[in-house]
Each structure stands twice: as C-alpha cells, then as structure tokens.
C-alpha positions as CSV (number, residue, x, y, z in Angstrom):
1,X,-78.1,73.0,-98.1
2,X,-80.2,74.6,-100.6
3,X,-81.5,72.7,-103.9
4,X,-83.4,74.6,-106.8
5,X,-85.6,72.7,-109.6
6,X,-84.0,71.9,-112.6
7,X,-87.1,72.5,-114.6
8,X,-88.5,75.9,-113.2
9,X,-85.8,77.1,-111.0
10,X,-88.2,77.2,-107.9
11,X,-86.7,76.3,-104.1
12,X,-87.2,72.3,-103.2
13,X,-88.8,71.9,-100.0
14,X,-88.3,68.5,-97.7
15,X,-91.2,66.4,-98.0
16,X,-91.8,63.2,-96.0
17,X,-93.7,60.4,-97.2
18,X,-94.3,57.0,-95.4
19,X,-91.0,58.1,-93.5
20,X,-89.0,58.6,-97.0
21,X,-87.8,62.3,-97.3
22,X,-88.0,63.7,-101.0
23,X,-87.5,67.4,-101.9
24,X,-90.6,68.8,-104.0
25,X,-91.0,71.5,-106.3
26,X,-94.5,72.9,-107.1
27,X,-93.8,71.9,-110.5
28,X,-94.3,68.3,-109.8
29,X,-90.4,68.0,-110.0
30,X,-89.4,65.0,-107.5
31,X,-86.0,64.1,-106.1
32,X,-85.2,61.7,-103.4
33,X,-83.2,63.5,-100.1
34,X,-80.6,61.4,-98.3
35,X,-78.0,62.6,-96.1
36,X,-76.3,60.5,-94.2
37,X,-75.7,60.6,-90.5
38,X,-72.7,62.7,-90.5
39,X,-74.0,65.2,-93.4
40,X,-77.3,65.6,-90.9
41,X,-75.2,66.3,-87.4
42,X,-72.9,68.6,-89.7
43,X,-75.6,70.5,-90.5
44,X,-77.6,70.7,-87.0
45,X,-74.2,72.3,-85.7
46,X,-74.0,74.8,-88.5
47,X,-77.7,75.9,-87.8
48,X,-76.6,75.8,-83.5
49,X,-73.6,78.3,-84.6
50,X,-75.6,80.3,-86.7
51,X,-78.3,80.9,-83.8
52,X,-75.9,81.2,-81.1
53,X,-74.2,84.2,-83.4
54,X,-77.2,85.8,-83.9
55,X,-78.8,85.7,-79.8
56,X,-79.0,88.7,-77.8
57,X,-80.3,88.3,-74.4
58,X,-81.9,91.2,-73.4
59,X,-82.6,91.0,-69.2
60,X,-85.9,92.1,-68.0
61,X,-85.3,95.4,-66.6
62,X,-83.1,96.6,-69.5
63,X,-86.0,95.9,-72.6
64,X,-84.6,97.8,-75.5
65,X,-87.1,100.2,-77.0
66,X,-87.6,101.0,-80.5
67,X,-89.8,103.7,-80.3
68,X,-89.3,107.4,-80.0
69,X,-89.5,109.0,-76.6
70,X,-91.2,112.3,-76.7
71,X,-92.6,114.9,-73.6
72,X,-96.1,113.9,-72.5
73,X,-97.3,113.8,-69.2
74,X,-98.4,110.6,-67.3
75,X,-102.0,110.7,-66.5
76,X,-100.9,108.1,-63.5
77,X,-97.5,109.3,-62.1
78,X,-97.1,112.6,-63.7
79,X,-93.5,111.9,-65.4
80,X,-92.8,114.0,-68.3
81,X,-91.9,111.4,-70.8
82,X,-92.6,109.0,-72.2
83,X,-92.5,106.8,-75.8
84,X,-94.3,107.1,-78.6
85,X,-96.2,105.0,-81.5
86,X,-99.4,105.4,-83.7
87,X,-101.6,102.3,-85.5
88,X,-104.0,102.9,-87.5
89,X,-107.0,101.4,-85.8
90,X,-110.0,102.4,-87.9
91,X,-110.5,103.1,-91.7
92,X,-107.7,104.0,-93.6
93,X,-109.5,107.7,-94.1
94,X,-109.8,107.9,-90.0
95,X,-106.5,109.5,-88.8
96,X,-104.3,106.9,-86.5
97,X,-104.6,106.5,-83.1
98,X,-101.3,108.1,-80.8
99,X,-100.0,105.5,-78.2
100,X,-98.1,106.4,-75.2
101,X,-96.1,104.3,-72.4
102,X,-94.8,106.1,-69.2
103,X,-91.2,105.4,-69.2
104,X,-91.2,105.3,-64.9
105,X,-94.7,103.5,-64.3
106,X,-94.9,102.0,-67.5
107,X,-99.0,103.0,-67.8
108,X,-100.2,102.7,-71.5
109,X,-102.6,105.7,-72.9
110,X,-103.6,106.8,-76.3
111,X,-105.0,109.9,-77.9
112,X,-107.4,109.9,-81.1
C-alpha cells in the first residue's frame, strides 16, 4: 500500500518510533500507520507472490550471458571465442579498456 502527502504530494515512508509506526513525509507531514494483523499477513503474501513471479533460477553451469561474443583468441587454451565488454577505467579522454572471457576456460584478459 502506497500513501502520498496531502500537502506536497511526496511518497510517505514507515517510520518507527519507540515501537509506534508513523509514515513521514520530508515535509514534516505525519500520520500514524496501523494495520492490523490480517491487513499485515495479506500483504507479506502479496509481496511472497510477487517475488515468486518474478525468480529465475539460473543453475551454475548454464549462467546466462549478457554480453556479445566475438572471435578472439585465448591466450590460455587457444579457443576462438569468446565475450566481449569495455569499462572505462581511466579518464574520460583515455579510450576504454576491452575485456575478454574465454567461453571454454573461462580465463579473463583485456586489451588497452
């Protein structure tokens, strides 16, 4: 359940003082929160459902890969591919630095 400030239309967050929960706005806009026990395991469920909906498991030896895989050679086994990113790890008027992961041995190399 989501609650915005009368005053200044800014999200309440859940605040708990001396054990009392209040939702506060950075306004200074107070207002006391109480659900009762029902309204609090409704919503625990809701936010179980809503996480179980959105999990993928992913096994260890199938990791999904977001990055593209191009033709480079493995300095360690010699495969042919292998994928691809670049960070920028100096100044931003450096060029960025080219990293590459064997996709058989799994070694990591870059190239300036």
């Amino acid at each position: 359940m989501v609650e915005f400030c009368p005053e200044c239309s800014n999200l309440l967050r859940k605040k708990v003082f001396d054990g009392h929960s209040v939702l506060v706005c950075r306004c200074g806009f107070q207002k006391d929160f109480n659900l009762t026990n029902e309204e609090i395991t409704r919503e625990i469920k809701m936010k179980k459902k809503a996480l179980e909906k959105n999990l993928i498991v992913v096994p260890h030896e199938e990791k999904i890969s977001v990055h593209p895989i191009v033709k480079k050679y493995c300095p360690k086994c010699n495969h042919t591919e292998a994928e691809a990113w670049q960070e920028q790890t100096r100044g931003a008027d450096e060029p960025s630095t080219s990293f590459f992961r064997c996709l058989v041995c799994k070694h990591t190399w870059r190239e300036y």
